[in-house]
The first five atom37 places (N, CA, C, CB, O) and aatype in JSON, in Angstrom:
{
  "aatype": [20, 20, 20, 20, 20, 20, 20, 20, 20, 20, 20, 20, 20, 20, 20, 20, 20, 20, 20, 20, 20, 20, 20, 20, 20, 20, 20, 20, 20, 20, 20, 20, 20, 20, 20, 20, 20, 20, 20, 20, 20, 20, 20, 20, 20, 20, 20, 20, 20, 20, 20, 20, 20, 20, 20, 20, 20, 20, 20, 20, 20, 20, 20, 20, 20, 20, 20, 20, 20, 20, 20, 20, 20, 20, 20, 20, 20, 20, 20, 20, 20, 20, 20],
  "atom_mask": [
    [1, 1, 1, 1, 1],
    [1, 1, 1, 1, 1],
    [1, 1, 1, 1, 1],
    [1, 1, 1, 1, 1],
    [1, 1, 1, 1, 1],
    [1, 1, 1, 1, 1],
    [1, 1, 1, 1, 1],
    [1, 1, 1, 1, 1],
    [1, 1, 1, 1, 1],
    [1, 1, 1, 1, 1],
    [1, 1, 1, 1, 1],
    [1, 1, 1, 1, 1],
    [1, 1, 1, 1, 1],
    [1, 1, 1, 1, 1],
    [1, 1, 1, 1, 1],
    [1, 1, 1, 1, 1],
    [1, 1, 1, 1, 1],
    [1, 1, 1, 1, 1],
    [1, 1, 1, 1, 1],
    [1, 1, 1, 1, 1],
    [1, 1, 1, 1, 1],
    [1, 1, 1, 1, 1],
    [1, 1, 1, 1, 1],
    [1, 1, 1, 1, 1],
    [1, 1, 1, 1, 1],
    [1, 1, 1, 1, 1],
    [1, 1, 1, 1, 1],
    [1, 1, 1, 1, 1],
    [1, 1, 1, 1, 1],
    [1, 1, 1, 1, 1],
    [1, 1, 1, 1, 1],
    [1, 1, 1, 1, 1],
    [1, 1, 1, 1, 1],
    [1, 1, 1, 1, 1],
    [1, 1, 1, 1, 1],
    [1, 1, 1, 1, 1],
    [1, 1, 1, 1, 1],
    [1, 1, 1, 1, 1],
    [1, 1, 1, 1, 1],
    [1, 1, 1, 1, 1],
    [1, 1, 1, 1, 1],
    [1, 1, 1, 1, 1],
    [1, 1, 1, 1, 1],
    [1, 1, 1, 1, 1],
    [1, 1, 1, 1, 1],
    [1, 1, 1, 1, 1],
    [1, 1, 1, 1, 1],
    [1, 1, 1, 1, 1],
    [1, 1, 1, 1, 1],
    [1, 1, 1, 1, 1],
    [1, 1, 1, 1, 1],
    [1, 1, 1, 1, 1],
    [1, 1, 1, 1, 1],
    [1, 1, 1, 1, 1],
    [1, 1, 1, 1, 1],
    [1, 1, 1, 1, 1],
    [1, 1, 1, 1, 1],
    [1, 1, 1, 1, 1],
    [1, 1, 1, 1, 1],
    [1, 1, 1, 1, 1],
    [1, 1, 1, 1, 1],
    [1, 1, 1, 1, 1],
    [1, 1, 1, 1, 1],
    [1, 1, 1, 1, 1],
    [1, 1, 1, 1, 1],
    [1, 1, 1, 1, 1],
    [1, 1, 1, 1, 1],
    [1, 1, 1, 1, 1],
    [1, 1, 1, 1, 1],
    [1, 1, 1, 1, 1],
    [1, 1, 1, 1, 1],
    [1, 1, 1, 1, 1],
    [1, 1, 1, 1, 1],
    [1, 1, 1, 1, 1],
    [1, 1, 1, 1, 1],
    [1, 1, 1, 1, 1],
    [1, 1, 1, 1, 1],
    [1, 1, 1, 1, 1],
    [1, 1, 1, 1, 1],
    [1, 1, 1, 1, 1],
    [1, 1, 1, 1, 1],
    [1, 1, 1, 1, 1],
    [1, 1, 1, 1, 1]
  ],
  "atom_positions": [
    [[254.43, 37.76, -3.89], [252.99, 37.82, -4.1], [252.53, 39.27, -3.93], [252.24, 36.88, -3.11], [252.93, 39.89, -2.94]],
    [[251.82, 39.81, -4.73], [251.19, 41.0, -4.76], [249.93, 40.77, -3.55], [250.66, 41.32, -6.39], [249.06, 39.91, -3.38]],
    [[250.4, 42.24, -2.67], [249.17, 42.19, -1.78], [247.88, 42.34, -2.19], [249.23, 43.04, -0.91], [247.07, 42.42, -1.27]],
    [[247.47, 42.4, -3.24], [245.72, 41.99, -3.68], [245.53, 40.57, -3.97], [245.13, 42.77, -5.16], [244.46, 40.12, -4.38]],
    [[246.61, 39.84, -3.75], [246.1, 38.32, -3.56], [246.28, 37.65, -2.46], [246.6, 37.48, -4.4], [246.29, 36.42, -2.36]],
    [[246.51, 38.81, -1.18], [246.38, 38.21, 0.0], [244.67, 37.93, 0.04], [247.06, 39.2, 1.22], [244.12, 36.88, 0.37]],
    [[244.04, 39.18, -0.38], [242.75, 39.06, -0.03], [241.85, 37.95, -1.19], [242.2, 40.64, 0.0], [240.81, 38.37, -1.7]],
    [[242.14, 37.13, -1.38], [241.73, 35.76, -1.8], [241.92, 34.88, -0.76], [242.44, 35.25, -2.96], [240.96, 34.11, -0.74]],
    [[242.67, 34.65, 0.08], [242.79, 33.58, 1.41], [241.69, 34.46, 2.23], [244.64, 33.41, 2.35], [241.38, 35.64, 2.11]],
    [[241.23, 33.5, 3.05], [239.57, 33.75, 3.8], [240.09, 34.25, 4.97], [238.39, 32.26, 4.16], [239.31, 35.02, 5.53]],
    [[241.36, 34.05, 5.64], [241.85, 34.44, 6.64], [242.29, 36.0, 6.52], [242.84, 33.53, 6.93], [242.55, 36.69, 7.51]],
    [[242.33, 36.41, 5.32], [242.37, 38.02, 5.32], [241.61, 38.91, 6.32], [241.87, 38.48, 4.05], [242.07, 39.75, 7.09]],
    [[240.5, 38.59, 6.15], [239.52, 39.33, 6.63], [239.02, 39.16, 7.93], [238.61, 39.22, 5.88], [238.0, 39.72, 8.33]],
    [[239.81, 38.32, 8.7], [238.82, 37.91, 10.09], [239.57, 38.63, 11.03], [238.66, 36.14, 10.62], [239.03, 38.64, 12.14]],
    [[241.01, 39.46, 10.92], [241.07, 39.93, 12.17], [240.03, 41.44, 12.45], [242.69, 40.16, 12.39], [239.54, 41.91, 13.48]],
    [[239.99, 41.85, 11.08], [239.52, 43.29, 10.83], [237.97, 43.26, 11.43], [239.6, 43.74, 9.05], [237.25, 44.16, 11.86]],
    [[237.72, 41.49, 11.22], [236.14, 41.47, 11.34], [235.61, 41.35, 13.06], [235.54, 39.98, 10.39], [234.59, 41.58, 13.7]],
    [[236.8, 40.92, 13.28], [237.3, 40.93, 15.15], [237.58, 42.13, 15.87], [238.72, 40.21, 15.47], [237.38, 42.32, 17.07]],
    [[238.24, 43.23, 14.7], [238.49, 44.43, 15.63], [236.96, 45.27, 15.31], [240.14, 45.44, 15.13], [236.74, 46.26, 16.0]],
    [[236.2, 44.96, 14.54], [234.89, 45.58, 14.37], [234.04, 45.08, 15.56], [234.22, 45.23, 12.95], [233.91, 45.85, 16.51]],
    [[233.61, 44.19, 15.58], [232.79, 43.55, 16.59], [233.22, 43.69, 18.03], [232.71, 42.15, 16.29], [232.6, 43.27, 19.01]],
    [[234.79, 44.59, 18.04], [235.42, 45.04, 19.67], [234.96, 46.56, 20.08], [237.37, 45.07, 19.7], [235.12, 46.99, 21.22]],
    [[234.3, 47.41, 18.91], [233.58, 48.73, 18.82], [233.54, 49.12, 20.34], [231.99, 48.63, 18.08], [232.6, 48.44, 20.77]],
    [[233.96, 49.71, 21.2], [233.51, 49.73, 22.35], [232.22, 51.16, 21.87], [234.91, 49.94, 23.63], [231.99, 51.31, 23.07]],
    [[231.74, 51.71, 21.53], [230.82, 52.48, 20.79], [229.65, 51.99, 20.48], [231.28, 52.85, 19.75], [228.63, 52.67, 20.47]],
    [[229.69, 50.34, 20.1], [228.49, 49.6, 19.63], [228.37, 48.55, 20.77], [228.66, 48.91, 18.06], [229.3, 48.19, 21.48]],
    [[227.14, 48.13, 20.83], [226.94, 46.59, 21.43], [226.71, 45.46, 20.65], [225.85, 46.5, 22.26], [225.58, 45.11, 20.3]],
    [[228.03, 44.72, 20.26], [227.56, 43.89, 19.32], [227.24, 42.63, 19.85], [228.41, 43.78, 18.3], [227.7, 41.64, 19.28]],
    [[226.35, 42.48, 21.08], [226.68, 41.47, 21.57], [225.53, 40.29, 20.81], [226.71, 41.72, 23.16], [225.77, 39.09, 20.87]],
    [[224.36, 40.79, 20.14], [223.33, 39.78, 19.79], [223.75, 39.66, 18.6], [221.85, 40.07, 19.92], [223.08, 39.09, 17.73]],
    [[225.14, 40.29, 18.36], [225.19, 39.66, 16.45], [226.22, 37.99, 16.97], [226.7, 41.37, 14.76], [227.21, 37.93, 17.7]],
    [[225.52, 36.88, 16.26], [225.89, 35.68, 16.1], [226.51, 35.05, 15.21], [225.2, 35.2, 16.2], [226.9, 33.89, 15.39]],
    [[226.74, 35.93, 13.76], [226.64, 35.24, 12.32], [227.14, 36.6, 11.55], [224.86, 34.58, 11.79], [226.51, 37.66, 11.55]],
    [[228.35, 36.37, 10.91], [228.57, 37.43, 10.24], [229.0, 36.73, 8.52], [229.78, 38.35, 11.15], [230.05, 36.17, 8.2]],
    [[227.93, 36.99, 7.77], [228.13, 36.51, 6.21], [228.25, 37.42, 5.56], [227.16, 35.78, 5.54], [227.46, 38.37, 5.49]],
    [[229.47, 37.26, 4.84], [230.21, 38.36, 3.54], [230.53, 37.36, 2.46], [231.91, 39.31, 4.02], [230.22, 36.18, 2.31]],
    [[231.22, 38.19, 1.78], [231.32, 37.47, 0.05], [232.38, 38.2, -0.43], [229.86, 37.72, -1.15], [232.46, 39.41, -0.67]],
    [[233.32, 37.2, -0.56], [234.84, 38.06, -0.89], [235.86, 37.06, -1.82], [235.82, 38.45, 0.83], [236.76, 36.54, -1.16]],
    [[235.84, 36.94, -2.34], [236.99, 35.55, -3.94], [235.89, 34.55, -3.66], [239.4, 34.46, -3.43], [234.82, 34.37, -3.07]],
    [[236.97, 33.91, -4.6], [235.92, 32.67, -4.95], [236.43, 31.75, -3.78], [236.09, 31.85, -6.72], [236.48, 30.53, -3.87]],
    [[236.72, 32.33, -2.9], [237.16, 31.19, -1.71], [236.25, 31.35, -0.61], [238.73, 31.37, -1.07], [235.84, 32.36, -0.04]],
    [[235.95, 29.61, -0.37], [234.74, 30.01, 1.04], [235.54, 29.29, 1.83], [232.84, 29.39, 1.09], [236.5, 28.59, 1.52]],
    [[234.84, 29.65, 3.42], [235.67, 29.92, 4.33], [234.25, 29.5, 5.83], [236.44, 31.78, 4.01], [233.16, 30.07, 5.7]],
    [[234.4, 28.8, 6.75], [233.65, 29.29, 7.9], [234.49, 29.17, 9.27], [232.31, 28.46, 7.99], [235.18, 28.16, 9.42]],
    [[234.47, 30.09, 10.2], [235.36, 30.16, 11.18], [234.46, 30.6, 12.3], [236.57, 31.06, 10.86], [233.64, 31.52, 12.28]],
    [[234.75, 29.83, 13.22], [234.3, 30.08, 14.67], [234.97, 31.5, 15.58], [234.74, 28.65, 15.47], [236.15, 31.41, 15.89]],
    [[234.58, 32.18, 15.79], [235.69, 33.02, 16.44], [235.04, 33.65, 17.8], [236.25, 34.29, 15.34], [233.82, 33.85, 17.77]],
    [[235.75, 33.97, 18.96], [235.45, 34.45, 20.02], [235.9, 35.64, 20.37], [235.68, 33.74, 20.78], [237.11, 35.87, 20.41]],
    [[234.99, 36.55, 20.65], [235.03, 38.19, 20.35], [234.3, 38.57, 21.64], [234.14, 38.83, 18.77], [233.09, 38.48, 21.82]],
    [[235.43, 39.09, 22.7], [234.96, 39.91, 23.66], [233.89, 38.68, 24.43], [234.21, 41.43, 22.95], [232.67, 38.78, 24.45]],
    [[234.57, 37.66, 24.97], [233.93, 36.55, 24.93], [232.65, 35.51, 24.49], [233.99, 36.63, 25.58], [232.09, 34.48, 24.88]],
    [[232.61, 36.37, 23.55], [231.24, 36.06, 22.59], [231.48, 34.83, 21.74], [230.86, 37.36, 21.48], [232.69, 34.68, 21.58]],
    [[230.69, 33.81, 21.09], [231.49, 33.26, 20.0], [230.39, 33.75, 18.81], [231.85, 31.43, 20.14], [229.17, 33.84, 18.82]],
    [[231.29, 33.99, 17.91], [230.64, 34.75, 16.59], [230.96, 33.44, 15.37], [231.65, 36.59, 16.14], [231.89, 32.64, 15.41]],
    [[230.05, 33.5, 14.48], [230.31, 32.2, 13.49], [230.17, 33.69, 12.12], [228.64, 30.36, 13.54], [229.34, 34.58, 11.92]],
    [[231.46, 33.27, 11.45], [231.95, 34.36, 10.73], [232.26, 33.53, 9.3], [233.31, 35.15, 11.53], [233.14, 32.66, 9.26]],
    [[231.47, 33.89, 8.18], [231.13, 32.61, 6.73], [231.39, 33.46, 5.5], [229.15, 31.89, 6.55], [230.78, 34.49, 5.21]],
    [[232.44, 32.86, 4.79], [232.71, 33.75, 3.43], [232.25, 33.04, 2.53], [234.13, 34.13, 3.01], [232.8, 32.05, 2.05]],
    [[230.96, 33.6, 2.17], [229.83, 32.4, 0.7], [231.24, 32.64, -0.2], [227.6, 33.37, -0.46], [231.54, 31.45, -0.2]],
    [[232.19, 33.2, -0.86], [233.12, 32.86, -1.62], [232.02, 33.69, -3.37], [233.52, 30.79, -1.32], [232.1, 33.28, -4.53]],
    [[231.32, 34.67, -2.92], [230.97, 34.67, -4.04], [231.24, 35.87, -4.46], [229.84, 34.29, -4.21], [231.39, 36.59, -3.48]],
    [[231.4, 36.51, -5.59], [232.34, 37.33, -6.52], [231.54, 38.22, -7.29], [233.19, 36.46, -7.51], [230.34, 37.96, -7.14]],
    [[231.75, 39.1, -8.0], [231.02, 40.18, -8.9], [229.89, 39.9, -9.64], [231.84, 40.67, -9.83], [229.02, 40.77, -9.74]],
    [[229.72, 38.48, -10.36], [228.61, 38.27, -11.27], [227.77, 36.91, -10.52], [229.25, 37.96, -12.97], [227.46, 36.01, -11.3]],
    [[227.4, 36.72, -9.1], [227.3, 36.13, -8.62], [226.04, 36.64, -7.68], [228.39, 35.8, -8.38], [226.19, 37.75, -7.17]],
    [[225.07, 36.07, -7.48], [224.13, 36.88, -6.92], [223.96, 35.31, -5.29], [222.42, 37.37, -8.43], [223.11, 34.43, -5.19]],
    [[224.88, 35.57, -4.58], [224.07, 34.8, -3.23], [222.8, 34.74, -3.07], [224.33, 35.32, -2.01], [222.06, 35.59, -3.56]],
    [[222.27, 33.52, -2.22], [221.21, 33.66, -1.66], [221.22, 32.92, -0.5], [220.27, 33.41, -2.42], [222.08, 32.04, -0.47]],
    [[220.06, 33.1, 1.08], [220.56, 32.76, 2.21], [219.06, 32.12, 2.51], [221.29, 33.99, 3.18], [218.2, 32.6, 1.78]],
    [[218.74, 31.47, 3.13], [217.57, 31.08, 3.34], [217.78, 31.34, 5.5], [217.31, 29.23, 2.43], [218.44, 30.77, 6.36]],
    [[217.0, 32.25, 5.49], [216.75, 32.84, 6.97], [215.38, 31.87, 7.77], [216.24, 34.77, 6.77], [214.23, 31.89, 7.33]],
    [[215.7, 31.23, 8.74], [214.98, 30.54, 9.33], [214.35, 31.18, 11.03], [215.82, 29.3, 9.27], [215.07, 31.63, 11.92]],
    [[212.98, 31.05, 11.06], [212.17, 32.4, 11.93], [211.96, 31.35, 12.62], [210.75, 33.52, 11.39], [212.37, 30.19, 12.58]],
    [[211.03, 32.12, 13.48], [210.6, 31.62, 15.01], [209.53, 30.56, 14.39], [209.8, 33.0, 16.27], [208.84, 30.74, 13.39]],
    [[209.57, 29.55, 15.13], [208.32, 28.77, 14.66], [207.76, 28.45, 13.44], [207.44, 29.24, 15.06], [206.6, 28.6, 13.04]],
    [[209.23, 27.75, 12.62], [209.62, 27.55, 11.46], [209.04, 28.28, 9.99], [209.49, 26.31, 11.5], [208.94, 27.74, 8.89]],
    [[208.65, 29.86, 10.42], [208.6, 30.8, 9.14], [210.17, 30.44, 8.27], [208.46, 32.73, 9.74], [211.22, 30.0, 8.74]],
    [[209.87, 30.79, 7.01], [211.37, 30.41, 6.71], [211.1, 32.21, 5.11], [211.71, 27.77, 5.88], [210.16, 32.74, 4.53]],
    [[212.68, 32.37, 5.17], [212.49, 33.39, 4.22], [214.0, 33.26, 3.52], [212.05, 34.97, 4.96], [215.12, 33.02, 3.96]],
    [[213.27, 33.65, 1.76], [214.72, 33.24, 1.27], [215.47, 34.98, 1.01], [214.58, 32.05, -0.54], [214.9, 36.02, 0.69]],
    [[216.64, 34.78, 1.24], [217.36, 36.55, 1.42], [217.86, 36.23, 0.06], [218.86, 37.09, 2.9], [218.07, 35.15, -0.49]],
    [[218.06, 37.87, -0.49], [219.0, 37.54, -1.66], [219.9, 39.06, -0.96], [218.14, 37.54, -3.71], [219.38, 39.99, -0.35]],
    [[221.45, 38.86, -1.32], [222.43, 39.98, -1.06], [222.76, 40.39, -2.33], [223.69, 39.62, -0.25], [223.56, 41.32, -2.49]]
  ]
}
């Protein structure tokens, strides 16, 4: 297998996304939710980072693909994101 089709399995990306969130430089401690977009493969994984638990989501969406996230506020404001 050619290594550019490792990065189609969703598990590619989560240790790199683990050694980011270990930054001793940053405080990542109020990030909860980390959403990216990488193959057409989706993916959601629980992961615990510096005893944190981080919820880490690959929408699976690709070059001609425009996501959208619907962000939910304090006291049910609601807003739709586009990435």
């Amino acid at each position: 297998m050619m290594k550019w089709h490792h990065t189609r399995e969703y598990e590619y990306f989560i240790k790199d996304l683990k050694d980011f969130l270990k930054d001793d430089n940053y405080d990542f401690q109020k990030i909860t939710h980390i959403i990216y977009s990488h193959s057409h493969i989706k993916g959601i994984s629980k992961e615990t980072v510096n005893d944190h638990l981080v919820s880490i989501k690959n929408s699976g969406a690709w070059q001609h693909t425009n996501p959208s996230y619907v962000e939910i506020l304090h006291k049910g404001g609601i807003n739709l994101m586009d990435i």
